[in-house]
VOBA-1610 file (N, C-alpha, C; in pm, whole numbers, padded with zeros to 5 digits, always signed):
BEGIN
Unk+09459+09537+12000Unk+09502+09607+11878Unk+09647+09654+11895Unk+09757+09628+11842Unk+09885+09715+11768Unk+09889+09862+11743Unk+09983+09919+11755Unk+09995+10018+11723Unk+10170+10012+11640Unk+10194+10073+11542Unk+10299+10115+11504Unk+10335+10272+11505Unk+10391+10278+11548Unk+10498+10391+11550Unk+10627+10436+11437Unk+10579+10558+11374Unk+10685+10584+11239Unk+10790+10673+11345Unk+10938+10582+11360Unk+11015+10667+11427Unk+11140+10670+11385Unk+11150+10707+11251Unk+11289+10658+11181Unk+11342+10836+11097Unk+11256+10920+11110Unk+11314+11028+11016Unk+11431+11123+11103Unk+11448+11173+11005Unk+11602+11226+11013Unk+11594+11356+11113Unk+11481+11455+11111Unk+11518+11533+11233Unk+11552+11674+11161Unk+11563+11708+11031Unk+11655+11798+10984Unk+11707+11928+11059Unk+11461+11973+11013Unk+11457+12096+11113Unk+11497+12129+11177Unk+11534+12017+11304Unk+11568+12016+11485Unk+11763+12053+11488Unk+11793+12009+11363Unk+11965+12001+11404Unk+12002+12120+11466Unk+12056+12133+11530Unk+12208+12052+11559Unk+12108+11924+11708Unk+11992+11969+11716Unk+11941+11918+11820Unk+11951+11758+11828Unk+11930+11704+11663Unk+11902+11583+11613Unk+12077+11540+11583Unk+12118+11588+11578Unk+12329+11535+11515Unk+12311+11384+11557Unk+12308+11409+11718Unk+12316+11306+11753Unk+12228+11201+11819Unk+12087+11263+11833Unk+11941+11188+11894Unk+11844+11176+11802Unk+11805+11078+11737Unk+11709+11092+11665Unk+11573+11143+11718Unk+11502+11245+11638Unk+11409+11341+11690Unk+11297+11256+11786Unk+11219+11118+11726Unk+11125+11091+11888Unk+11206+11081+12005Unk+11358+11036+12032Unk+11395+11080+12149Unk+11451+11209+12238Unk+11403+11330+12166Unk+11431+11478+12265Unk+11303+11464+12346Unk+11398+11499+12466Unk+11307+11523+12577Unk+11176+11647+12548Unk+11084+11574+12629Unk+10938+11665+12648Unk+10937+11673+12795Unk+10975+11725+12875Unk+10995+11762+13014Unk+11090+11633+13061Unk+11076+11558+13182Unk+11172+11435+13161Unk+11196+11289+13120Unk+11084+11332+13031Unk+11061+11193+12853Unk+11060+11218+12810Unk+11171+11097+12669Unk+11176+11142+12570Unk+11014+11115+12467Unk+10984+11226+12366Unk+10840+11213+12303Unk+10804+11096+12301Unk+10875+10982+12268Unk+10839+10904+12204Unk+10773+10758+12327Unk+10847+10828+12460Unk+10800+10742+12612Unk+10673+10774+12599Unk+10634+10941+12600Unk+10526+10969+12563Unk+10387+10966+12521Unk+10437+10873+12401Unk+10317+10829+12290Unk+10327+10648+12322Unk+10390+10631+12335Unk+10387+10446+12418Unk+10297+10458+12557Unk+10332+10577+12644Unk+10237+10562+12763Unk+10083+10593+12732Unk+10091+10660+12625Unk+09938+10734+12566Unk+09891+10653+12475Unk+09946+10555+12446Unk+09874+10458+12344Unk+09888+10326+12466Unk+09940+10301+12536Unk+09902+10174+12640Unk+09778+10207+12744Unk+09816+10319+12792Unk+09722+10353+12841Unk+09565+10397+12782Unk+09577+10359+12660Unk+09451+10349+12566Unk+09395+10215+12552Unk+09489+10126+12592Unk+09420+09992+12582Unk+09521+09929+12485Unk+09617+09972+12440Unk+09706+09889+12297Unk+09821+09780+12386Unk+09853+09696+12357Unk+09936+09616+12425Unk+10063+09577+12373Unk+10048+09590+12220Unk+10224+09568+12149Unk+10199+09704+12068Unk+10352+09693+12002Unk+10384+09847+11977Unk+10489+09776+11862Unk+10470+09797+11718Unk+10593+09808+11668Unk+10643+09956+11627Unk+10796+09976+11689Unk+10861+10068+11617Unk+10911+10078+11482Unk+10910+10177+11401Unk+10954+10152+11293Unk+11061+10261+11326Unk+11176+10195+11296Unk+11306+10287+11347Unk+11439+10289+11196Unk+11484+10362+11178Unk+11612+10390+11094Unk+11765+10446+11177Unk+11705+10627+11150Unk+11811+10704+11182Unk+11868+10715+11341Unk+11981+10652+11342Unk+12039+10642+11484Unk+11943+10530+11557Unk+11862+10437+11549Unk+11795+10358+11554Unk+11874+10251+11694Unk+11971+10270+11708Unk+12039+10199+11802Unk+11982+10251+11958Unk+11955+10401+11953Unk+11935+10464+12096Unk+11813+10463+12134Unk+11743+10381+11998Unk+11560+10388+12058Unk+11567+10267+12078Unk+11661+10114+12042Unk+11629+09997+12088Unk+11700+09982+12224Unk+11798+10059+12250Unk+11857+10030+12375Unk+11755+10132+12442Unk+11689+10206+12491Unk+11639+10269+12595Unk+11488+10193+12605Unk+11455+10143+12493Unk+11281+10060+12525Unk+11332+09956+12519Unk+11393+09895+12434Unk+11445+09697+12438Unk+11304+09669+12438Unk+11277+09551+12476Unk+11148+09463+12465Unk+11035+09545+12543Unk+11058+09616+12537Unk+10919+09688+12657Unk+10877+09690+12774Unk+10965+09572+12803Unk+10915+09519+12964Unk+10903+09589+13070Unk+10992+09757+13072Unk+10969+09785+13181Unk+10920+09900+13137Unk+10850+09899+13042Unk+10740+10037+13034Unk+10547+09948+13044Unk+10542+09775+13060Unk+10439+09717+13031Unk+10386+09739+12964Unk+10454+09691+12836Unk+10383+09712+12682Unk+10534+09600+12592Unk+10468+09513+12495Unk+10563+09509+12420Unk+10606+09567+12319Unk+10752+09536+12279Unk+10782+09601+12168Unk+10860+09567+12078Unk+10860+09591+11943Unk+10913+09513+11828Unk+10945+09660+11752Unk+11023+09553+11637Unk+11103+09686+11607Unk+11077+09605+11441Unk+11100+09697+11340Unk+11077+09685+11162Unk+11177+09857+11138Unk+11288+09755+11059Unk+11387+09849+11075Unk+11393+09891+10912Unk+11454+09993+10866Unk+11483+10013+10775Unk+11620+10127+10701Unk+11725+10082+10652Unk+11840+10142+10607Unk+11823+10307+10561Unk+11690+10279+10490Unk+11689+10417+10390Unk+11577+10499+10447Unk+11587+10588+10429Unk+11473+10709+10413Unk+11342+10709+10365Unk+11237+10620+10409Unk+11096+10622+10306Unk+10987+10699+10311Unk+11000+10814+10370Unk+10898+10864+10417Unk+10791+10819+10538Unk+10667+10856+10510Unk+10582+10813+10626Unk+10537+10677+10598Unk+10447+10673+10484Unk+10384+10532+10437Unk+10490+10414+10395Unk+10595+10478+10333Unk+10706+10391+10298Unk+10733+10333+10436Unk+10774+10435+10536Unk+10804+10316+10696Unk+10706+10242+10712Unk+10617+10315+10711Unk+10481+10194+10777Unk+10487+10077+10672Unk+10542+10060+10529Unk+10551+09924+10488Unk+10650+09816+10536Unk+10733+09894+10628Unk+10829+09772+10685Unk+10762+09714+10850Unk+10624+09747+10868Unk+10575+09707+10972Unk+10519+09590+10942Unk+10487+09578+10787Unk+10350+09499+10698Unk+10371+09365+10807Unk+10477+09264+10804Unk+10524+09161+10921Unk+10424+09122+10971Unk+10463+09239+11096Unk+10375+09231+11193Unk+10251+09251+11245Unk+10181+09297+11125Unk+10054+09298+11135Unk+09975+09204+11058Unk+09863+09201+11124Unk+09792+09090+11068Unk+09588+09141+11059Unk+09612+09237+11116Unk+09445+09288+11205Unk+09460+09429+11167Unk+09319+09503+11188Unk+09346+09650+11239Unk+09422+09705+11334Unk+09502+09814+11290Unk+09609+09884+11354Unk+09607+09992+11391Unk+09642+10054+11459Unk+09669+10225+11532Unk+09805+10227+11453Unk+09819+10366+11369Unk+09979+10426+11314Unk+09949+10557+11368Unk+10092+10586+11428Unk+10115+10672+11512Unk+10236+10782+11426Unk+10241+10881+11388Unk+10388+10939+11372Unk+10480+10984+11510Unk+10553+10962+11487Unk+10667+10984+11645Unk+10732+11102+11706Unk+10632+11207+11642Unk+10657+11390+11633Unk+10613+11424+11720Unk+10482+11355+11730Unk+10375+11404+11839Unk+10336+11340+11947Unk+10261+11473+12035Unk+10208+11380+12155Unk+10061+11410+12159Unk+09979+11339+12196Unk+09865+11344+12186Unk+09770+11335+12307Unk+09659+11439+12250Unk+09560+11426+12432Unk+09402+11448+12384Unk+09421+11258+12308Unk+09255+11251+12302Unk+09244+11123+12321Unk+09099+11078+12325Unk+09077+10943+12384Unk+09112+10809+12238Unk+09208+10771+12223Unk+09213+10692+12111Unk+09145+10581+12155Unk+09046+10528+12203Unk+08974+10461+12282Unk+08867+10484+12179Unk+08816+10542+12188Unk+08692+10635+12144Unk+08678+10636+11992Unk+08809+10643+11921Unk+08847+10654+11795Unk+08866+10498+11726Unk+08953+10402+11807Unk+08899+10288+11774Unk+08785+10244+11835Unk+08697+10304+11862Unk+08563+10228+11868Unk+08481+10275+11739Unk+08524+10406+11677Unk+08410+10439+11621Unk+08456+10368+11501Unk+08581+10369+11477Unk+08699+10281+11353Unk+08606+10160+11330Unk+08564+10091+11442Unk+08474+09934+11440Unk+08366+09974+11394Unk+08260+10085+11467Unk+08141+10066+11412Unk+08142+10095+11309Unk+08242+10145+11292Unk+08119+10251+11083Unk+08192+10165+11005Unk+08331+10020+11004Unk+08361+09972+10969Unk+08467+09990+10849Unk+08535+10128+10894Unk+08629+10197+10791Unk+08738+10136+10766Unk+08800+10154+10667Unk+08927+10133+10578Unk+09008+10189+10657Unk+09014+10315+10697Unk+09097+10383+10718Unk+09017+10501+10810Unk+09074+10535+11005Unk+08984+10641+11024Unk+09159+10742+11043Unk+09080+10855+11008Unk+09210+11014+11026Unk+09177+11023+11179Unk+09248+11103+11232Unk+09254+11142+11346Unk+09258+11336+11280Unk+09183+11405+11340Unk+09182+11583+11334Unk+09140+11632+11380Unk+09209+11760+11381Unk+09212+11876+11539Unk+09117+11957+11484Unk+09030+12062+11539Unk+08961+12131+11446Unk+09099+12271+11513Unk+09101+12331+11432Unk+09222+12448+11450Unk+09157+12533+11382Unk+09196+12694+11481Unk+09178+12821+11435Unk+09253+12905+11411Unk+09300+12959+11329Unk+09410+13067+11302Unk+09268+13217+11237Unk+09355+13325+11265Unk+09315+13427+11205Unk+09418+13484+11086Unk+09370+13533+10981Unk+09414+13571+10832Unk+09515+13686+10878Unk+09628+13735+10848Unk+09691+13853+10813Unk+09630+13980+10759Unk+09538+13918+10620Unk+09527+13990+10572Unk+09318+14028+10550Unk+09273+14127+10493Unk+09199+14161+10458Unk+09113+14066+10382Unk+08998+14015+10380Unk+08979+13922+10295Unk+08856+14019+10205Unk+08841+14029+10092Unk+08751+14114+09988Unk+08699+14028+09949Unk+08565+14014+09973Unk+08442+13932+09902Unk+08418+14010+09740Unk+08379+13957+09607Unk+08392+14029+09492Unk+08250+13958+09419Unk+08178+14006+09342Unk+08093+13953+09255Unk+08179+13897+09116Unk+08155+13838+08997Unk+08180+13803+08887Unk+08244+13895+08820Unk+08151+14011+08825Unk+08208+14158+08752Unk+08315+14238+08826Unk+08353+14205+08958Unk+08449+14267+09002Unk+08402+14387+09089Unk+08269+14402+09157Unk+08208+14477+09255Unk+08218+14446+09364Unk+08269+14509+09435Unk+08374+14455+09591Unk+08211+14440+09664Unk+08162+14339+09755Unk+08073+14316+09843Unk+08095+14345+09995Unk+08207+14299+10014Unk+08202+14264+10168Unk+08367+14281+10174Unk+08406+14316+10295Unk+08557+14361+10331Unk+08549+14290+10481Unk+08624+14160+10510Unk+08602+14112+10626Unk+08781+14087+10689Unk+08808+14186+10755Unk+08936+14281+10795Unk+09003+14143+10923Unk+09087+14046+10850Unk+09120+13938+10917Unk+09096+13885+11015Unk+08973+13747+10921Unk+08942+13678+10947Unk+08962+13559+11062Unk+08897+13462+11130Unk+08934+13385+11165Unk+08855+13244+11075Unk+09001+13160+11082Unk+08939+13092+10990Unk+08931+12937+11068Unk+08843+12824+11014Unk+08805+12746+11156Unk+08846+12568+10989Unk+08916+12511+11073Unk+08984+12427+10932Unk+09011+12264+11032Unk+08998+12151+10970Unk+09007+12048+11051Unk+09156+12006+10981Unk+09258+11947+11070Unk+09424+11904+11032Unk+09478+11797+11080Unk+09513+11707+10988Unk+09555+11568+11062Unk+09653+11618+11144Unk+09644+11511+11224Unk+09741+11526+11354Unk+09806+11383+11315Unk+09791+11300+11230Unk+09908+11195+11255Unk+09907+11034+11327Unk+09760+11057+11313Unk+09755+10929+11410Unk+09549+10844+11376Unk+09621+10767+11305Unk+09496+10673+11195Unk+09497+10508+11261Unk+09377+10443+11230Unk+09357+10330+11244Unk+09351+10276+11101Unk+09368+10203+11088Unk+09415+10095+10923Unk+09362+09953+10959Unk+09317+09984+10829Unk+09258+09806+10805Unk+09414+09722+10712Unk+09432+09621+10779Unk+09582+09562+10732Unk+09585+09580+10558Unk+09480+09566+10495Unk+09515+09585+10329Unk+09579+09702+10296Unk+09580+09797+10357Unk+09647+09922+10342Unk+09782+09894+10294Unk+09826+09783+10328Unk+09939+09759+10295Unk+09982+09699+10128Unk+09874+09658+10090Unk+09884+09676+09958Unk+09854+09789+09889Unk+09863+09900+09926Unk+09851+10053+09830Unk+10003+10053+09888Unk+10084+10022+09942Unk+10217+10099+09927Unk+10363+10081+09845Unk+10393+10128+09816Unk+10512+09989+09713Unk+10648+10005+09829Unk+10695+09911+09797Unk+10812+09839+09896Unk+10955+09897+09840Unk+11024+09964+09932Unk+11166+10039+09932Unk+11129+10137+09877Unk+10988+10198+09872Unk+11010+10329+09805Unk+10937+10423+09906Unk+11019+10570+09901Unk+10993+10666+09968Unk+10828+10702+09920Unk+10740+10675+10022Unk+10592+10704+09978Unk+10551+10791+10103Unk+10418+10900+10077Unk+10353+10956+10141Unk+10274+10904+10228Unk+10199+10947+10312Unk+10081+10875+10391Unk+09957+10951+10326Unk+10003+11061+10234Unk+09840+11159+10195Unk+09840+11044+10062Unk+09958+11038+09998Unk+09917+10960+09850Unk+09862+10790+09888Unk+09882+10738+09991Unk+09785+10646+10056Unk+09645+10654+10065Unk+09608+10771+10146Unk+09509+10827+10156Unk+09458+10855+10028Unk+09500+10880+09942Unk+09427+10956+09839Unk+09413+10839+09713Unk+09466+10711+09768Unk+09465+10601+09622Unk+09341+10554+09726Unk+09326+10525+09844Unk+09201+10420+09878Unk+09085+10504+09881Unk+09064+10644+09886Unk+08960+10700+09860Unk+08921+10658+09664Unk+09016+10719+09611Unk+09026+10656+09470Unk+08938+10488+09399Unk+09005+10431+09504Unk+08930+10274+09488Unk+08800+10270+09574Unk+08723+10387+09628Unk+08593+10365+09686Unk+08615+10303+09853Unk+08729+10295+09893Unk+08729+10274+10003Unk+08677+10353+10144Unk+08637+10315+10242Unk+08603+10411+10339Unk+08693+10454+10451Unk+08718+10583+10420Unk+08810+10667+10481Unk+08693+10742+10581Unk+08737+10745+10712Unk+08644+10816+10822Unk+08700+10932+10848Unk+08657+11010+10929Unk+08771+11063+11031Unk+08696+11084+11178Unk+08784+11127+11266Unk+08715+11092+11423Unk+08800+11301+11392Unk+08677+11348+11454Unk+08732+11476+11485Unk+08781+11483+11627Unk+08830+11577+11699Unk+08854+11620+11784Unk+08885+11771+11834Unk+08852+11829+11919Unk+08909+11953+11970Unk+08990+11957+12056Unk+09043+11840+12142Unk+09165+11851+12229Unk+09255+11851+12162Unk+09395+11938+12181Unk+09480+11952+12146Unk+09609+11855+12126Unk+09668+11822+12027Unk+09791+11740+11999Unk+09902+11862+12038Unk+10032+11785+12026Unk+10218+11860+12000Unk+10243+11846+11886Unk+10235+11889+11788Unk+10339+11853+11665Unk+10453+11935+11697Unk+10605+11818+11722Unk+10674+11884+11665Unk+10809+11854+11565Unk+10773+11966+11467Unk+10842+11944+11370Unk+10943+12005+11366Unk+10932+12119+11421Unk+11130+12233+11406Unk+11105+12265+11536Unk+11254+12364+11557Unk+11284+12428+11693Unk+11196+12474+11801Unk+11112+12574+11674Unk+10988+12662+11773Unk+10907+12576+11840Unk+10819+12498+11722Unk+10677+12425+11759Unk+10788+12306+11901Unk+10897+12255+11880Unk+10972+12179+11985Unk+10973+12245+12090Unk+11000+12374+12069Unk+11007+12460+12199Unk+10926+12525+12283Unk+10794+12519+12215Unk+10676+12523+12205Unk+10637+12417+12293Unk+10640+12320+12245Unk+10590+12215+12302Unk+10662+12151+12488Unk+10776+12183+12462Unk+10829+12141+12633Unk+10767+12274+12742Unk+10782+12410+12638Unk+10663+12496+12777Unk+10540+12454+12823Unk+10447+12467+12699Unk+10325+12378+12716Unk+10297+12253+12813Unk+10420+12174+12806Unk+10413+12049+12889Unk+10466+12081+13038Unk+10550+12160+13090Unk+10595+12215+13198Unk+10514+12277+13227Unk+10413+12346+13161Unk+10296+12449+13238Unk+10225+12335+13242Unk+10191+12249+13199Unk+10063+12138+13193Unk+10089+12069+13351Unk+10245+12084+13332Unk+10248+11958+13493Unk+10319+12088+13654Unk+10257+12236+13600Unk+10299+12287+13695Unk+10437+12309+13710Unk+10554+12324+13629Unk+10637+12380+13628Unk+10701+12507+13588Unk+10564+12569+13545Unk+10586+12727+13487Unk+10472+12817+13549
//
């Protein structure tokens, strides 16, 4: 099985971090994210890899080139403009031909995608999600109320227990006809046209933890986490 990789966005959040590196290549201790998610998806069993690359796109083909010396190949589906998530993944369409692993290039991940394309085969889905189950607790007060406005219950912030894509789906190749070509498209409005047409959308839960990162903090966030993970803090 393939995997593609969306690694073409601009980074905004991250600047001045991003000026000049496009965001999958900032370092996560001494790799960049995006070595990362190639060693965590080969080491899952995937054997080619297309990148989907844009912004500054030159510094992710010169540091992987053909793959050879990470043992994995790699291909590249390039694109000029800005398309969002699903919009990149239509410049992969090429190279696929089969079910696929899509990866976003934010994150790093620590679950068995093994496991996830297996279950992708049995139940025979369209499309499986990948999600974290995540807990946050409320700020505020939450007031339970009847119809008439008779306060019931006062439950003095909550914890609340919620499942969240993390970014990383198996696709059946038709997927590629829900997306339209050169245009900036979502990956939820994907999601939400093949549920629409009766298609089967899975999801593989999980409780091990992913990295998203999207701005400074959760980035900064994420290289402690990984330095305490390998004993450097």
């Amino acid at each position: 099985m393939k995997a593609v990789i969306l690694a073409g966005g601009l980074g905004t959040r991250l600047r001045p971090l991003t000026n000049n590196k496009p965001k999958p290549m900032l370092p996560v201790g001494e790799k960049p994210i995006l070595e990362h998610l190639v060693n965590w998806a080969k080491s899952n069993g995937i054997k080619s890899i297309v990148l989907c690359v844009s912004y500054l796109k030159k510094s992710i083909e010169d540091y992987f080139q053909d793959g050879k010396k990470f043992g994995i190949k790699i291909e590249y589906a390039v694109s000029s403009n800005q398309l969002a998530t699903a919009g990149q993944l239509k410049t992969a369409q090429e190279f696929i031909d089969d079910d696929f692993v899509c990866l976003y290039g934010d994150s790093i991940f620590n679950f068995s995608l093994k496991n996830m394309i297996k279950q992708h085969s049995d139940k025979k889905a369209f499309i499986t999600m990948s999600l974290n189950e995540y807990k946050t607790n409320l700020q505020y007060g939450v007031i339970e109320t009847s119809k008439n406005g008779k306060v019931l219950n006062w439950n003095e912030k909550p914890e609340i227990k919620v499942n969240i894509n993390m970014g990383c789906y198996i696709m059946n190749p038709k997927v590629f006809s829900l997306i339209p070509k050169n245009k900036s498209y979502g990956m939820d409005d994907v999601v939400k046209k093949a549920m629409k047409r009766k298609e089967k959308v899975n999801s593989f839960i999980t409780k091990k933890g992913f990295m998203d990162i999207g701005n400074k903090e959760s980035y900064k966030q994420a290289c402690e986490e990984y330095n305490k993970k390998i004993g450097k803090i």
